[in-house]
C-alpha positions as CSV (number, residue, x, y, z in Angstrom):
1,X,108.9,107.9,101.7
2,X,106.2,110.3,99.6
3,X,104.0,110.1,102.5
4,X,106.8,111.3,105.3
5,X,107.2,114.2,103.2
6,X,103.7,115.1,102.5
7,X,103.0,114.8,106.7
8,X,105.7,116.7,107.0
9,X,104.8,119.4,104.8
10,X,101.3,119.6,105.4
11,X,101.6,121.7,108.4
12,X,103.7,124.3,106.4
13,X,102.0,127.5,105.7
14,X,101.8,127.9,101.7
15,X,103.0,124.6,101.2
16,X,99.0,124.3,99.9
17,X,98.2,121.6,101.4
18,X,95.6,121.8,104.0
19,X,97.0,122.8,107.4
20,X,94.4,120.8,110.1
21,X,92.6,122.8,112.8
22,X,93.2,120.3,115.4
23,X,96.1,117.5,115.8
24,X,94.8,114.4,113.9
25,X,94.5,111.0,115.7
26,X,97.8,109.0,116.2
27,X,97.6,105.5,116.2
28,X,100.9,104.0,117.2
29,X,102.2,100.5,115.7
30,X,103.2,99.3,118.8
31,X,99.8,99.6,120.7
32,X,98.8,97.1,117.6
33,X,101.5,94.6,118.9
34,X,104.4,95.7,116.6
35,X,107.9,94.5,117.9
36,X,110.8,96.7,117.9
37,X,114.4,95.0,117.1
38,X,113.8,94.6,113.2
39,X,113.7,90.6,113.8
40,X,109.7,90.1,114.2
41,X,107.6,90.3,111.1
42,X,105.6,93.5,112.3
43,X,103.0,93.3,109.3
44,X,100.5,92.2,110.5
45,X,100.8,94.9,113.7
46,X,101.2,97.8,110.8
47,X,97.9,96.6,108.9
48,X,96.0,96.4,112.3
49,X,97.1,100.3,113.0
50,X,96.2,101.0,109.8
51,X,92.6,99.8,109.8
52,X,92.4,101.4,113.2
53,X,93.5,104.6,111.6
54,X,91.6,104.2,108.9
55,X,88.2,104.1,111.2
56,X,89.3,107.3,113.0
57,X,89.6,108.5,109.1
58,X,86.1,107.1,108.5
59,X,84.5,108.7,111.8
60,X,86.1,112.2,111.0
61,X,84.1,112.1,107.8
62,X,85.1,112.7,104.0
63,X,87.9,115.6,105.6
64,X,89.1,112.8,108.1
65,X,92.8,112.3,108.5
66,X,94.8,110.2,110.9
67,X,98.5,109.0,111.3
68,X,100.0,105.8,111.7
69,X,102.9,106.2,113.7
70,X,106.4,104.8,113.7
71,X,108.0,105.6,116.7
72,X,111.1,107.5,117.4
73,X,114.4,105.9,117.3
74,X,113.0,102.0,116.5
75,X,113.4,99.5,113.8
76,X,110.7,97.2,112.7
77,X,110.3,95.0,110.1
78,X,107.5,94.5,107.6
79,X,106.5,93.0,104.4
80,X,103.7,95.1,102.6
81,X,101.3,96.8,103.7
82,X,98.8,99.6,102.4
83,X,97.5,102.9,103.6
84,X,94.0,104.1,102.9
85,X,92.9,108.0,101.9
86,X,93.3,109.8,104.4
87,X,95.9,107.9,106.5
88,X,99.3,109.3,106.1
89,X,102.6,107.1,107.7
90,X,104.5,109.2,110.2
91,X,107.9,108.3,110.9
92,X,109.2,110.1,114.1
93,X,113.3,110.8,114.0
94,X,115.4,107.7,113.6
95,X,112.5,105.2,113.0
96,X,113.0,102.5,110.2
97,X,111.1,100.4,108.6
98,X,113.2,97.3,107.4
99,X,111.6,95.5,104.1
100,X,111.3,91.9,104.4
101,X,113.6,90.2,102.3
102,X,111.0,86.9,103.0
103,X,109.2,87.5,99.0
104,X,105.7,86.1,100.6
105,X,105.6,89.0,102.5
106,X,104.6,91.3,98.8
107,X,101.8,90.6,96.7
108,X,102.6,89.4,92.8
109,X,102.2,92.4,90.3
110,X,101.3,91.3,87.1
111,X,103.3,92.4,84.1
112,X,101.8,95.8,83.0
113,X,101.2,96.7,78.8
114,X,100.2,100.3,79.4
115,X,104.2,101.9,81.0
């Protein structure tokens, strides 16, 4: 959810975070092939918007920013999935993302000595 909030405040004067010139590129997840219903693993769909977000983020240079786009008023579910600098996950009003309850869906994490 950090991400919502950091789209969302970004285009807040003095929030001091860096208020963009121009809209930055939208990729929506269902141009990607996500389906909406929260029944279809939409992984796959959301990691393929990524990377395409993430090339928009890569043409725009080391500024570039881009958003992944969860449209308004649909569910979809998905297993993990990770966003690269630059790329920020916008959730339009009343989209959800559902979290797999299927455990292949997340990577193991290791145990961790250093918390």
């Amino acid at each position: 959810m950090t991400p919502l909030l950091l789209v969302l405040a970004s285009a807040m004067p003095g929030s001091g975070l860096p208020i963009w010139s121009r809209s930055p590129p939208a990729v929506s997840i269902l141009d990607y092939g996500a389906k909406p219903g929260g029944e279809v693993d939409c992984t796959q769909a959301i990691t393929r918007a990524v990377a395409a977000a993430t090339a928009a983020v890569t043409a725009e240079g080391p500024a570039g920013v881009a958003h992944v786009v969860i449209p308004r008023g649909l569910t979809f579910l998905t297993g993990s999935f990770s966003l690269a600098t630059g790329v920020y996950l916008w959730l339009e009003p009343g989209s959800v993302l559902l979290a797999s309850t299927e455990l292949s869906g997340y990577p193991a994490v290791g145990a961790c000595s250093t918390w």
